[in-house]
C-alpha positions as a printed NumPy array, in Angstrom:
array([[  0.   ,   0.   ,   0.   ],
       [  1.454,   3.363,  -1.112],
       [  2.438,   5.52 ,   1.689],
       [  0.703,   8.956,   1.457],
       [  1.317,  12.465,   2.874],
       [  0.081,  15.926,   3.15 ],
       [  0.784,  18.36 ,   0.435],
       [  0.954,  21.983,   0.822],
       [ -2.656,  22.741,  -0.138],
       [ -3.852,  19.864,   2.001],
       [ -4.56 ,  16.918,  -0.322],
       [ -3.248,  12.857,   0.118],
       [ -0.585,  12.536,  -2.537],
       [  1.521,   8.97 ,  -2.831],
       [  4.781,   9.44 ,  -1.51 ],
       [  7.436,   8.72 ,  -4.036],
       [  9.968,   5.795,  -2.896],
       [ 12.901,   8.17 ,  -4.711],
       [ 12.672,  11.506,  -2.636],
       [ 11.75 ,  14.647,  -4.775],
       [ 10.82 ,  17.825,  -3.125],
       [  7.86 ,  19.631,  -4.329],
       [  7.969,  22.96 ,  -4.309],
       [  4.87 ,  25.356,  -3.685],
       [  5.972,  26.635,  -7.477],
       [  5.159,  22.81 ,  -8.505],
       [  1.549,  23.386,  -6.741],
       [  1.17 ,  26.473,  -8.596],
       [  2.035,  24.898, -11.717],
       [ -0.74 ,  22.308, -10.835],
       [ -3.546,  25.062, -10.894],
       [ -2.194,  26.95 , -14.078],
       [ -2.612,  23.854, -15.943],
       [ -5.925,  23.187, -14.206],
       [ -9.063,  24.703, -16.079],
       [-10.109,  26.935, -13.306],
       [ -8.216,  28.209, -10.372],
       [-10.962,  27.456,  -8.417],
       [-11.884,  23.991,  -9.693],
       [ -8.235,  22.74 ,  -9.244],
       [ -9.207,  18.736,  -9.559],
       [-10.795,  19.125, -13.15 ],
       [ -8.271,  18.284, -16.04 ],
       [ -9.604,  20.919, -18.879],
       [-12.257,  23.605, -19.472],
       [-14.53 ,  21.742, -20.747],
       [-16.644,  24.641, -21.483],
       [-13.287,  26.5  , -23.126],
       [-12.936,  24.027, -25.521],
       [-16.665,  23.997, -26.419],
       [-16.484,  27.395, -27.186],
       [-12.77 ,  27.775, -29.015],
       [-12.703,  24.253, -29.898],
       [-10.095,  21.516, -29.26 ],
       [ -6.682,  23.708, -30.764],
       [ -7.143,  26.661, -30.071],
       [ -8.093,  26.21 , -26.301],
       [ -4.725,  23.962, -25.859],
       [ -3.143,  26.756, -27.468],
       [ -4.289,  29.093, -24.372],
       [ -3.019,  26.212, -21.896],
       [  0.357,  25.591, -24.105],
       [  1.487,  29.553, -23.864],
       [ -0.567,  30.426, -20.576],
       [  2.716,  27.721, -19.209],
       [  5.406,  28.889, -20.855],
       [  5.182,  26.77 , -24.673],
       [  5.142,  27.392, -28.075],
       [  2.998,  26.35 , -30.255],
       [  2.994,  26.785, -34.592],
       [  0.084,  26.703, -36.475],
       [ -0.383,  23.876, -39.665],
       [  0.136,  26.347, -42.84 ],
       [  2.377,  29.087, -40.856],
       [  6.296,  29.05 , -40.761],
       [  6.923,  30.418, -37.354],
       [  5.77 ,  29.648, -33.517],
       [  3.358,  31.802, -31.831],
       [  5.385,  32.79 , -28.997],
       [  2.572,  35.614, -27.481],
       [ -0.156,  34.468, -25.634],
       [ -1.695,  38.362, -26.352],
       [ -1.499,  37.04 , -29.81 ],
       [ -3.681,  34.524, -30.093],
       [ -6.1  ,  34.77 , -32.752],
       [ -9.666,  35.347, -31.829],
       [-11.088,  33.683, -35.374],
       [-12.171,  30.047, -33.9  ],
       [-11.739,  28.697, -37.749],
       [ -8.8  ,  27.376, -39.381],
       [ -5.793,  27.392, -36.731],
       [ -4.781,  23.889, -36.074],
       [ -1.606,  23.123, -33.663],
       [  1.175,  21.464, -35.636],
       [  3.865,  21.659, -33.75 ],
       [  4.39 ,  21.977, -29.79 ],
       [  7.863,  23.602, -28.169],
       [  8.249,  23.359, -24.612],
       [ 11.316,  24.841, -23.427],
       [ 11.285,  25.528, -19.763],
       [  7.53 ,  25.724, -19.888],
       [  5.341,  25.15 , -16.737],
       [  3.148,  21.792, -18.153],
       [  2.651,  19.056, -16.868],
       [  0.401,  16.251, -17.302],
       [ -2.715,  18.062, -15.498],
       [ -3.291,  20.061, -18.575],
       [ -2.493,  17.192, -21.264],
       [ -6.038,  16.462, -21.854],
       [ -6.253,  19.606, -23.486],
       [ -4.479,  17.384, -26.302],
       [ -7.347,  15.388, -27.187],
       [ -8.655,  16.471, -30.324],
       [ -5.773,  18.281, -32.074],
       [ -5.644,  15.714, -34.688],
       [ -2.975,  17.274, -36.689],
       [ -0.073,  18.031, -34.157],
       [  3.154,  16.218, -35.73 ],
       [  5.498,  17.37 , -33.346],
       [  6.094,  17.927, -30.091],
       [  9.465,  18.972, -27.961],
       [  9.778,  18.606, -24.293],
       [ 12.662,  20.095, -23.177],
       [ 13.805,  21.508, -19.492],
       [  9.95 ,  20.538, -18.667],
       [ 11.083,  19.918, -14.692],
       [  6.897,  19.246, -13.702],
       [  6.74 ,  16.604, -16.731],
       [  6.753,  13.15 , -15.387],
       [  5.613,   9.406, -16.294],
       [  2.482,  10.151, -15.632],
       [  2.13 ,  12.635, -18.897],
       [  3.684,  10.468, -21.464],
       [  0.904,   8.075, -21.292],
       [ -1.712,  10.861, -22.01 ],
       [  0.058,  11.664, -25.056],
       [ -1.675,   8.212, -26.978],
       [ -4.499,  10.795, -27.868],
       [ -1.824,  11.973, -30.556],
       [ -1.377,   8.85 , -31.738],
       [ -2.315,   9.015, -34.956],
       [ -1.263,  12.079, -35.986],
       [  2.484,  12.427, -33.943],
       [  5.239,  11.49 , -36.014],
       [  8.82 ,  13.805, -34.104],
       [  8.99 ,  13.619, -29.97 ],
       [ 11.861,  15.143, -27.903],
       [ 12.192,  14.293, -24.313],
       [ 15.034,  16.08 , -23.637],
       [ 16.352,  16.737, -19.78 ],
       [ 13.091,  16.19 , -18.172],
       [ 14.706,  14.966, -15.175],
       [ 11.339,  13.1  , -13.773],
       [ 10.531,  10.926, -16.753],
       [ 11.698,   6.96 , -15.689],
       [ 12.285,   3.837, -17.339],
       [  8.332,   3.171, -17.432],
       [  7.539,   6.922, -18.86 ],
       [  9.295,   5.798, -21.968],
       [  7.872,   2.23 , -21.947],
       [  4.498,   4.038, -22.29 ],
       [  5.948,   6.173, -25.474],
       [  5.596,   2.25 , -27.145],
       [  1.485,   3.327, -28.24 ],
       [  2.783,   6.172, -30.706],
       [  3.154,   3.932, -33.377],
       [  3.288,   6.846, -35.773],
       [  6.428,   8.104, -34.248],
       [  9.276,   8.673, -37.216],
       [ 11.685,  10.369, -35.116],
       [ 12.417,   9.734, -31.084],
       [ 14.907,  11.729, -29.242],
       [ 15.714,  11.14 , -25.723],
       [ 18.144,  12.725, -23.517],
       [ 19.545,  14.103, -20.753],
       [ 17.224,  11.767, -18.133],
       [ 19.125,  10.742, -15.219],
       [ 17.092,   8.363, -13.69 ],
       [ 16.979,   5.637, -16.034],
       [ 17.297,   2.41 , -14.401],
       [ 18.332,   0.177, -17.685],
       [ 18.496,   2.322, -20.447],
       [ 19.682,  -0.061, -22.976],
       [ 16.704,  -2.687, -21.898],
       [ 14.578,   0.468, -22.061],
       [ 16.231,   1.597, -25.791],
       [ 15.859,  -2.599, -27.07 ],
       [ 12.455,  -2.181, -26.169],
       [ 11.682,   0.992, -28.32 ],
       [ 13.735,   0.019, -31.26 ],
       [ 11.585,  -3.218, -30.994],
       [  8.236,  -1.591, -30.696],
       [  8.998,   0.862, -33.288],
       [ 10.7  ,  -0.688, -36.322],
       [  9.77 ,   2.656, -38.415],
       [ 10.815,   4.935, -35.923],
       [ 14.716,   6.602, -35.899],
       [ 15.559,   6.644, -32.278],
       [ 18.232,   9.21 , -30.81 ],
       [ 18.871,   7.56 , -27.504],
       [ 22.899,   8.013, -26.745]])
């Protein structure tokens, strides 16, 4: 039986058998990728997306944490959340960077019904963990390029779960620390993924 403690806003969370403080910034980063401050369990805005539709209200939660995001047809990343378009037709994520961004899997619903995001980067992402790679099989059929790179929380079973995204061309992985068996983990992949090239020094 998992042992549990107290977090700082005074919910039961599992305690982790490899010690990782969480910060109050990590609680923080909780909420902004909840729908509502106020209803801090729910996963998305339910009621967002109804009324912006599936990309562009994961475009608010992408850049209201720190990402990027590029639209399918334009050359460059919106980097501005004050520029987000306000026309609900026609802007479809292609293309995800998260550099130092403040996601983490709380928000990843959000990713269910951007059917034509290719790419996605995860880089720096210290609140992404194993439990967000899983959520990612929503992009299944459309992903093709995924970076993990230095997202010190991700574990052997994070990238176990990455075996679903069988439309993956390109894999990068780096910069994870924690890896138990990396080269069971990489066997694995390469197995998994026959049509996938897989950067995993």
């Amino acid at each position: 039986m998992a042992i549990c403690t107290l977090n700082r806003l005074g919910f039961l969370v599992p305690q982790s058998s490899r010690k990782q403080s969480r910060t109050l910034f990590y609680w923080l980063t909780v909420i902004f990728n909840s729908c509502k401050y106020k209803k801090i369990f729910s996963r998305v805005d339910d009621e967002r997306i109804k009324e912006l539709g599936p990309d562009l209200a994961c475009a608010e939660w992408l850049l209201r944490n720190g990402a990027f995001v590029k639209w399918k047809g334009f050359s460059k990343e919106l980097t501005d959340y004050n520029l987000l378009p306000t026309d609900k037709t026609n802007y479809y994520i292609e293309a995800v960077n998260a550099n130092n961004a403040g996601i983490n899997y709380v928000g990843f619903p959000y990713f269910k019904g951007c059917d034509h995001i290719k790419e996605i980067k995860l880089e720096n992402c210290k609140y992404i963990n194993n439990d967000a790679i899983p959520l990612l099989s929503v992009l299944q059929d459309s992903l093709t390029n995924l970076e993990l790179i230095n997202c010190k929380s991700i574990t052997d079973q994070g990238l176990r779960d990455i075996k679903i995204l069988k439309n993956l061309e390109m894999l990068k992985i780096q910069g994870l620390p924690y890896l138990e068996n990396k080269d069971l983990v990489r066997e694995e992949l390469m197995k998994a993924l026959p049509n996938c090239k897989i950067d995993f020094p």
